[in-house]
N, C-alpha and C positions, 0 to 999 in steps of 0.2 A: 743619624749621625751625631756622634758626641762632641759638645764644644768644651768638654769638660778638661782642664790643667793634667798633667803629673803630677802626681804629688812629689812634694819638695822642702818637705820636710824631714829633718834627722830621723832615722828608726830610731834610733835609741831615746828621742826625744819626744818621740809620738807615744814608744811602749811606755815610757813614764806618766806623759799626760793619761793614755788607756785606765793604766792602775789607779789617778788620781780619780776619774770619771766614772769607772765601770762600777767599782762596789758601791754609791750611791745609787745607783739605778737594780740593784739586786734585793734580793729578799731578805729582809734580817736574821742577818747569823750567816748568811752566803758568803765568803769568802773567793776570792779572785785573785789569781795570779797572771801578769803578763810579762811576758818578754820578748825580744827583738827575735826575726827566725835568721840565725845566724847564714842558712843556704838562699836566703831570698830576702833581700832589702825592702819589698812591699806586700810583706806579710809578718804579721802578730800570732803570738801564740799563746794562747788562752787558756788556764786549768781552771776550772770550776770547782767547789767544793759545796754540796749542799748544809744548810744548816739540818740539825735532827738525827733521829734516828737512824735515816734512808742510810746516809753514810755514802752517798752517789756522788764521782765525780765528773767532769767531762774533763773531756781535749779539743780545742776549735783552733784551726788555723783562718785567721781574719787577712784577706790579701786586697790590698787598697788595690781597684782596676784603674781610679784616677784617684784626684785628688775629692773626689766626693762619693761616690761609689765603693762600697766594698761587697767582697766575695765571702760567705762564710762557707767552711768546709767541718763538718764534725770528723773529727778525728778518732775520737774513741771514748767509750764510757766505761768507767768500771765500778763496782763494788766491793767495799773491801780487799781492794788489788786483785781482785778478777773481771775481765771483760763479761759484760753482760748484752745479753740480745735488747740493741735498743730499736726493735721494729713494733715493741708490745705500745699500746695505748697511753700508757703510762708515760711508758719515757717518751714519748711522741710529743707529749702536752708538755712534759720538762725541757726538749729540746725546744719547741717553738716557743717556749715563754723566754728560756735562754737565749736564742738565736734575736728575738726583738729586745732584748737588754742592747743587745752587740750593739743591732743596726740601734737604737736608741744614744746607745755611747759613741756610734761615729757621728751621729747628725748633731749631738753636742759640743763634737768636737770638729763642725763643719769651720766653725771661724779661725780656727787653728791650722786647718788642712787646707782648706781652699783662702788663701789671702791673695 
């Protein structure tokens, strides 16, 4: 049983903290976009852009369950503005490195979310 809050903070004032937080915990040269999901008030939406050559980007919808919990969902990857099969090994090891940025960038941002 969860004694966990709602979160109760502004989206558009979380999606800003995310942006200030997230590209410090990424790889240098990673680039990160976030913004508020206009259909759902407790979810982020996340583009990734790999630093290099790869040229790989993602799509993650981050959906706060409370005020300390979130959900990540990949959304899509692509290369060179083509979706690519991300089931290969490869992108396996680029999503979970991503996906623990996420959760990295919410529990930094637990003092913010859960007050």
């Amino acid at each position: 049983m969860s004694t966990n809050e709602e979160l109760a903070v502004p989206q558009q004032d979380l999606a800003e903290a995310w942006q200030q937080t997230l590209p410090e915990r990424l790889h240098g040269g990673d680039k990160a976009e976030v913004v508020a999901d206009e259909a759902d008030s407790r979810t982020l939406r996340v583009h990734i852009k790999t630093a290099g050559h790869q040229m790989f980007e993602f799509d993650f919808a981050v959906q706060y369950v409370d005020s300390r919990e979130i959900d990540i969902q990949l959304t899509d990857v692509e290369k060179d503005g083509q979706t690519v099969d991300e089931r290969t090994d490869v992108m396996q090891e680029l999503i979970v490195d991503y996906r623990r940025h996420l959760h990295e960038t919410a529990q930094a941002l637990h003092h913010y979310t859960h007050s």
